[in-house]
C-alpha positions in Angstrom: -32.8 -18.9 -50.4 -31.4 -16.0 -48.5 -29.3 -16.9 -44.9 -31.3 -16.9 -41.6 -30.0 -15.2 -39.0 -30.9 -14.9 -34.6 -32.9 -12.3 -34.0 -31.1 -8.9 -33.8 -33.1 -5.4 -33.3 -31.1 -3.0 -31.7 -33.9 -0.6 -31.5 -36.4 -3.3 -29.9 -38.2 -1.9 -26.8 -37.8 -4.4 -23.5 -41.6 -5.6 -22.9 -40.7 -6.3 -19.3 -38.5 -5.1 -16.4 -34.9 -7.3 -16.9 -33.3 -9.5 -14.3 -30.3 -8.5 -12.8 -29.4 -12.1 -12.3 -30.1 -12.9 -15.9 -27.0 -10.4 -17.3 -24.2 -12.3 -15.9 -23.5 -16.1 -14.8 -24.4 -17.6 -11.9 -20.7 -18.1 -10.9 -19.5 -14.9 -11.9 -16.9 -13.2 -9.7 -19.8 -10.1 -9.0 -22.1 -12.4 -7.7 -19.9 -14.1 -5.5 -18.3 -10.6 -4.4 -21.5 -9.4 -3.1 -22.9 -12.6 -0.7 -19.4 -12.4 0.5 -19.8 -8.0 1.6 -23.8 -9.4 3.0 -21.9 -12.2 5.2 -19.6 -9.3 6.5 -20.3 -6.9 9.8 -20.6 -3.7 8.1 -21.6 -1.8 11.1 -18.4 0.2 11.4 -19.7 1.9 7.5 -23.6 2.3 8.0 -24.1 3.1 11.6 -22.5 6.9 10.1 -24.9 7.4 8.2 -28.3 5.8 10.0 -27.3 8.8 12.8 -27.8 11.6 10.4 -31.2 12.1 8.9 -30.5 15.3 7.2 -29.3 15.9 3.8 -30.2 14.8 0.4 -30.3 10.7 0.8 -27.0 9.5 -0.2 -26.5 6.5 -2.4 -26.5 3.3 -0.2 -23.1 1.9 1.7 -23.3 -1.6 0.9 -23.9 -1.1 -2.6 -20.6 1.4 -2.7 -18.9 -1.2 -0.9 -19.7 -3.6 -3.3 -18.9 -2.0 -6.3 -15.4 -0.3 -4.5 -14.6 -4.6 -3.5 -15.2 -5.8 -6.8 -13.3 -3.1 -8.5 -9.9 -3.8 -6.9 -10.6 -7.6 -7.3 -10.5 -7.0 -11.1 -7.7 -4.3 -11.0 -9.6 -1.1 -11.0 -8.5 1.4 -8.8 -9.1 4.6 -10.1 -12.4 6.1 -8.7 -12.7 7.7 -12.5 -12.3 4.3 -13.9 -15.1 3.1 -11.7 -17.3 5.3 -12.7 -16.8 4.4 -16.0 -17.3 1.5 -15.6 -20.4 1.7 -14.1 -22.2 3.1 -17.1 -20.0 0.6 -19.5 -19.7 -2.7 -17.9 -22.4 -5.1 -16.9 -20.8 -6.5 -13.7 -20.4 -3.1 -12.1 -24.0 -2.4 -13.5 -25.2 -5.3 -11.5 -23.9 -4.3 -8.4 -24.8 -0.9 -8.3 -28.3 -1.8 -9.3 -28.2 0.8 -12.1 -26.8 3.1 -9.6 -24.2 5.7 -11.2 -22.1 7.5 -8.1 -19.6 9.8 -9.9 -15.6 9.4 -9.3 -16.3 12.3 -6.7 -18.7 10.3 -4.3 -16.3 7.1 -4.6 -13.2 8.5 -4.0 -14.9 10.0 -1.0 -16.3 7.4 0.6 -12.6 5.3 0.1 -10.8 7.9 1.9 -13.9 8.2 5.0 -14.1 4.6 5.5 -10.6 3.4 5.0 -10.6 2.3 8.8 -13.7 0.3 8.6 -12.2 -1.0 5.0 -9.4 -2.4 7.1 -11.0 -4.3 9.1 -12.6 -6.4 6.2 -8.8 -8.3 6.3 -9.6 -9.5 9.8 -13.3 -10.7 8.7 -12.6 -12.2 5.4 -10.0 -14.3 7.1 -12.4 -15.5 9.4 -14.8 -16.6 6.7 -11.9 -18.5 5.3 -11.2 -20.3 8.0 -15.2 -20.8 7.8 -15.2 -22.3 4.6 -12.9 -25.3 5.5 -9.1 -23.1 4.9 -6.8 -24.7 7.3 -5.5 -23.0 9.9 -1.8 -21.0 9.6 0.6 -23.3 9.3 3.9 -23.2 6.9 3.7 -19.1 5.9 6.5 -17.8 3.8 7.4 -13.6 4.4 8.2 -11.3 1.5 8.2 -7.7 1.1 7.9 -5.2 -1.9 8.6 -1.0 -3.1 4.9 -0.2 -4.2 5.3 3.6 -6.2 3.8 6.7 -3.5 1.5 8.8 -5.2 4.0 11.3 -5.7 7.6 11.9 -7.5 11.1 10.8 -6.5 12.2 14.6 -8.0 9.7 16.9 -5.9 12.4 15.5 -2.9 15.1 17.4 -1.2 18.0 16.6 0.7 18.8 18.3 3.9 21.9 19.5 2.7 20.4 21.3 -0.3 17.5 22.4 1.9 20.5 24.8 3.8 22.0 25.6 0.1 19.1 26.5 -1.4 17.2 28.4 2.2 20.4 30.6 1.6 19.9 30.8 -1.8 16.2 32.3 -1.4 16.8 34.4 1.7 19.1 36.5 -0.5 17.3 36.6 -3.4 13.8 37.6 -0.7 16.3 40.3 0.3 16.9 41.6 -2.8 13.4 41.6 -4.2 12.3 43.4 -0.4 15.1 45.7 -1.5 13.8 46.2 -4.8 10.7 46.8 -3.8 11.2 49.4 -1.2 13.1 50.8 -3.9 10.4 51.6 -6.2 7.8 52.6 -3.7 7.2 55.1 -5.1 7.0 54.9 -8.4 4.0 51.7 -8.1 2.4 54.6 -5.8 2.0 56.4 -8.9 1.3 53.6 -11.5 -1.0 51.6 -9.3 -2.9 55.1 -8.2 -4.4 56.0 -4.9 -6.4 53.0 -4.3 -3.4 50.9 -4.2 -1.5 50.9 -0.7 1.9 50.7 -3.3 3.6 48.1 -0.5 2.5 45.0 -1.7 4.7 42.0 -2.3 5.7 41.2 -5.9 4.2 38.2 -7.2 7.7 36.3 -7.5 8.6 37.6 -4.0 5.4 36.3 -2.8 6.4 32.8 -4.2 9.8 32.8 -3.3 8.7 33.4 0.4 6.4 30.6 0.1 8.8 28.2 -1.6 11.5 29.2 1.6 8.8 28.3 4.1 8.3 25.0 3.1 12.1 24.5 3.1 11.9 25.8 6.7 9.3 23.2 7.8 10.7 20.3 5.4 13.8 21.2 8.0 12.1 21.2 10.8 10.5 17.5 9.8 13.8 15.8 8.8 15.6 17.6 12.1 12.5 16.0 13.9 13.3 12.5 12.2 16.6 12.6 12.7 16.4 13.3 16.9 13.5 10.3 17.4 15.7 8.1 15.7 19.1 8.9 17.5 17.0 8.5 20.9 15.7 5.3 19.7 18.9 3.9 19.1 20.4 5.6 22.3 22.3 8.3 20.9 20.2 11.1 21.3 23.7 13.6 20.5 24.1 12.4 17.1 20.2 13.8 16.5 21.2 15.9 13.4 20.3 15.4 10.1 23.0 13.8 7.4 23.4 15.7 5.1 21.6 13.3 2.1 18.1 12.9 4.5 15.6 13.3 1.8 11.8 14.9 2.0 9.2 14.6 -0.5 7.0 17.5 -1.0 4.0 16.2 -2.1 4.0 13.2 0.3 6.4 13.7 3.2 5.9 9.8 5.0 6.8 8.3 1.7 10.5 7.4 1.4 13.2 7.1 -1.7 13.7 3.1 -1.7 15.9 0.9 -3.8 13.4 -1.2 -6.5 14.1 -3.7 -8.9 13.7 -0.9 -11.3 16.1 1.5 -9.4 15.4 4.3 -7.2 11.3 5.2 -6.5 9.6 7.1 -4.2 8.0 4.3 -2.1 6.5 2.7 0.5 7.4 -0.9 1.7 5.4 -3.3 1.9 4.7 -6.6 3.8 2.8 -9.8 2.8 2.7 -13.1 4.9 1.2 -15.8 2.6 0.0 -19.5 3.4 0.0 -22.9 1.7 -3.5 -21.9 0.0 -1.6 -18.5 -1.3 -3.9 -16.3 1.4 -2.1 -13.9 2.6 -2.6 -14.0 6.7 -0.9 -11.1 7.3 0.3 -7.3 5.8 1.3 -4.6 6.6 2.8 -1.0 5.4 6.2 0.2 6.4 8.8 3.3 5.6 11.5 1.3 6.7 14.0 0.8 3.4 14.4 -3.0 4.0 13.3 -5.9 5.5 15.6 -6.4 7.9 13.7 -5.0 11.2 10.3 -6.2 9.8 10.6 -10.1 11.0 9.5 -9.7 14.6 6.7 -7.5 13.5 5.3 -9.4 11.0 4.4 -12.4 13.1 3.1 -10.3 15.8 1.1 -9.0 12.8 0.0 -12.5 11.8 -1.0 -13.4 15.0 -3.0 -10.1 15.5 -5.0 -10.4 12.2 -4.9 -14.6 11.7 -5.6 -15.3 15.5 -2.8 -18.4 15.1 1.0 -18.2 15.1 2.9 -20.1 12.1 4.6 -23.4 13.0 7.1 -23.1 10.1 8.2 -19.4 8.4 10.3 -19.0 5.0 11.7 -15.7 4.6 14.6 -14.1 2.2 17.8 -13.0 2.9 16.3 -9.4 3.5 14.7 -10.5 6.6 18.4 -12.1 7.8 20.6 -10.6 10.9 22.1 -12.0 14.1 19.3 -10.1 15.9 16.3 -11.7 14.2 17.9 -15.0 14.2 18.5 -15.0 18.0 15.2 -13.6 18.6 13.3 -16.2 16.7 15.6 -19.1 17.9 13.6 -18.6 21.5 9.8 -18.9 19.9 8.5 -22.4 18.7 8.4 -21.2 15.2 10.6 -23.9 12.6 12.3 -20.8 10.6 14.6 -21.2 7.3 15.9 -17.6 6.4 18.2 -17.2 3.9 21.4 -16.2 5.2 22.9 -14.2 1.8 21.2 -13.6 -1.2 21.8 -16.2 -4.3 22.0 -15.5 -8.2 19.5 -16.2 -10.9 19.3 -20.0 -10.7 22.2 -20.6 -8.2 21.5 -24.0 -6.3 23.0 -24.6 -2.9 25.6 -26.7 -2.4 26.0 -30.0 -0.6 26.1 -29.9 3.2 29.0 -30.0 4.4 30.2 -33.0 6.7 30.8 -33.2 10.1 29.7 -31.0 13.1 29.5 -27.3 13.1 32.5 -25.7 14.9 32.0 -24.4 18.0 32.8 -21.3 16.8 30.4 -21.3 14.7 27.1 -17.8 14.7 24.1 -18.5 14.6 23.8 -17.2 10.7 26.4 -20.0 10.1 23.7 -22.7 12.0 20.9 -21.2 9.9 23.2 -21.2 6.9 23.9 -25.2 7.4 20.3 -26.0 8.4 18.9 -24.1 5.0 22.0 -27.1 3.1 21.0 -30.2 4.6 18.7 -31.7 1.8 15.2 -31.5 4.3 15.9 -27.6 4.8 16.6 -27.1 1.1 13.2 -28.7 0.1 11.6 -26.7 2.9 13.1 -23.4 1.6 12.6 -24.0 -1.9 8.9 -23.8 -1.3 8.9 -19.7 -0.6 9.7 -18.7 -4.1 6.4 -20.7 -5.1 4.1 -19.4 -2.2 5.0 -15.9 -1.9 6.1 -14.6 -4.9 3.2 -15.4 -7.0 1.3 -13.2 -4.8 3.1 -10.0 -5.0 3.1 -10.9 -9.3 -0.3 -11.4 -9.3 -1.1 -8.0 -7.2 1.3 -6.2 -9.2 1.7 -7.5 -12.5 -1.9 -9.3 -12.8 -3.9 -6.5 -11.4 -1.7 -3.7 -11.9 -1.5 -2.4 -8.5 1.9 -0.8 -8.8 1.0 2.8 -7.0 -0.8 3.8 -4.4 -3.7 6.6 -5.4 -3.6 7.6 -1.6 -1.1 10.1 0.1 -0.5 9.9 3.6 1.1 7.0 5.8 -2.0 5.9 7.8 -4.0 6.0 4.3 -1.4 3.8 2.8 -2.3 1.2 5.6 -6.0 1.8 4.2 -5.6 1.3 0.8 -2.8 -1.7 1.8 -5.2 -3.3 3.4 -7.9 -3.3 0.9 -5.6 -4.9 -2.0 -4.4 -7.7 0.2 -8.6 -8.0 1.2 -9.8 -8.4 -2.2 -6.4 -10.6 -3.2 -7.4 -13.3 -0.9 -11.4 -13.0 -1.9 -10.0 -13.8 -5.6 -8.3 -16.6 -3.6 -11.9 -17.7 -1.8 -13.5 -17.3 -5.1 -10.8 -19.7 -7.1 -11.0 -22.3 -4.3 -15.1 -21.9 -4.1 -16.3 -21.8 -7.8 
């Protein structure tokens, strides 16, 4: 007797019109992903395009902001991705209702409505809260070198700007020379219709290469005299002579990674008990070390609550930070030097603290008493996951973006759709 099989006909015609609700789970991530966008104010996206009534009519906001959500919950970030996966995968289907916007109309609408985008940190925070997260209590601070969208090796120094400007001005010169030289002669090859003075086509890129030198000196000379006024000392405004300036995106900076030197930005995570991050933010600064202060004004701007207790690294450690958060009522335990692989700290030591003693050295003996190591020992388990799971989980290790303020966009967006992931763990 021959085997009997389910029914499979590939060709078989569907009688009736399909359920979207039938092609996935009721608990899947999509479904959850888009209640979540229809309990959001989403004014900020749709009033632009209720105001203008001409055109072809464009494929429908919420639906792209669905689909763009979803895809950086799952790790796609590529607006060419996304569109593939809208014709391949049946989540993105589902959201998009059948709808098939091209990489084009995606990557368009991310960069219009980054702003808006933004402000989904705030609101999605809020719902939180909603849906019985406690308020900010213990947060623990950590920052990370996420890759620009453009090369370490299209950067210049300022000192080889003035080496190679040199460089090119003479060799300009000669070319001019050259080509006054054989006026005459391109006259005759070129014929009458040919005015005989145009610029060579190597001069003509020479002269373009030199004036972007020229205004990549201008920019670092720029730099250079904002910070020497900040910091008092507006005659030491000149450039040293390492500065560096990236072509392709000039706000991005050359910072130190675990994997050596990038071209980066730095960025800033403040993460809770629950592992939802309550605060973020984008910086060019190299380090951590002027980013303390900021960050809990940051989590106070986008959490509405101030942290009781805060764990940061040794990168967030100076005498400065220290005294500064000494006055608040925040309980702080900063590292005050940064420990080997597996290194335990030592006993406390006995006795009072000298009188002679800093206020790293107070910090250093409140982070050894037994309480502040247990306190302390808790960062590595709240923050760190975070940044492993963005990064290494969901493969956001570049931004697609150019520009600082876009960076704060696109930022924002990852650490949005991190702590949805979060919501949807806790939730379903």
């Amino acid at each position: 007797m021959a085997k009997t099989y389910r029914p499979y006909v590939p060709e078989q015609d569907l009688l009736l019109p399909p359920s979207l609700r039938e092609w996935l789970p009721e608990d899947h991530l999509a479904f959850f992903v888009s209640d979540l966008i229809d309990q959001l104010d989403l004014s900020a996206i749709t009033t632009g395009y209720e105001d203008e009534e001409r055109g072809y009519p464009p494929y429908h906001p919420v639906m792209l902001t669905k689909v763009l959500v979803y895809a950086y919950c799952v790790g796609v970030f590529s607006s060419r991705k996304i569109q593939r996966r809208l014709l391949e995968d049946v989540a993105f289907r589902v959201l998009a209702a059948g709808n098939a916007p091209d990489f084009r109309t995606i990557a368009d609408f991310r960069k219009t409505h980054l702003t808006a985008l933004r402000g989904f940190f705030e609101q999605v925070l809020r719902l939180a809260r909603e849906l019985g997260a406690p308020r900010v209590g213990r947060v623990a601070l950590d920052g990370s070198k996420v890759k620009a969208n453009a090369s370490k090796h299209k950067a210049m120094s300022y000192g080889r700007m003035r080496e190679k400007q040199r460089q090119l001005r003479e060799e300009v010169n000669d070319l001019l020379a050259q080509a006054e030289a054989v006026d005459a002669a391109e006259d005759a090859e070129y014929g009458p219709d040919r005015r005989g003075d145009e610029l060579p086509a190597e001069l003509q890129r020479r002269e373009s290469r030199l004036k972007r030198i020229r205004e990549a000196k201008r920019a670092l000379e720029a730099r250079a005299k904002d910070e020497a006024v900040s910091a008092d000392k507006p005659e030491s405004g000149k450039p040293d002579s390492n500065a560096q300036y990236n072509f392709t995106d000039p706000e991005s900076r050359i910072m130190k990674g675990p994997d050596g030197f990038v071209q980066a930005y730095n960025v800033q995570v403040a993460v809770d008990e629950l592992q939802l991050i309550v605060g973020q933010a984008v910086t060019q600064e190299t380090n951590d070390k002027k980013q303390l202060m900021p960050m809990i004004t940051t989590i106070e701007q986008q959490s509405g609550d101030t942290p009781s207790q805060l764990l940061a690294d040794a990168g967030y450690c100076s005498d400065v930070n220290l005294a500064v958060i000494a006055d608040t009522d925040i309980d702080a335990y900063i590292s005050t030097r940064k420990q080997k692989h597996g290194e335990r700290p030592g006993p406390c030591p006995r006795g009072p603290l000298p009188k002679t003693a800093t206020i790293v050295d107070r910090m250093s003996r409140k982070l050894h008493t037994k309480a502040g190591a247990a306190v302390y020992a808790a960062r590595k388990g709240i923050v760190e996951p975070v940044i492993g799971q963005i990064k290494q989980a969901r493969g956001f290790r570049q931004f697609l973006l150019r520009g600082f303020e876009k960076m704060q966009g696109e930022w924002s967006l990852v650490c949005t759709t991190h702590n949805i992931f979060k919501l949807y763990r806790l939730c379903v």
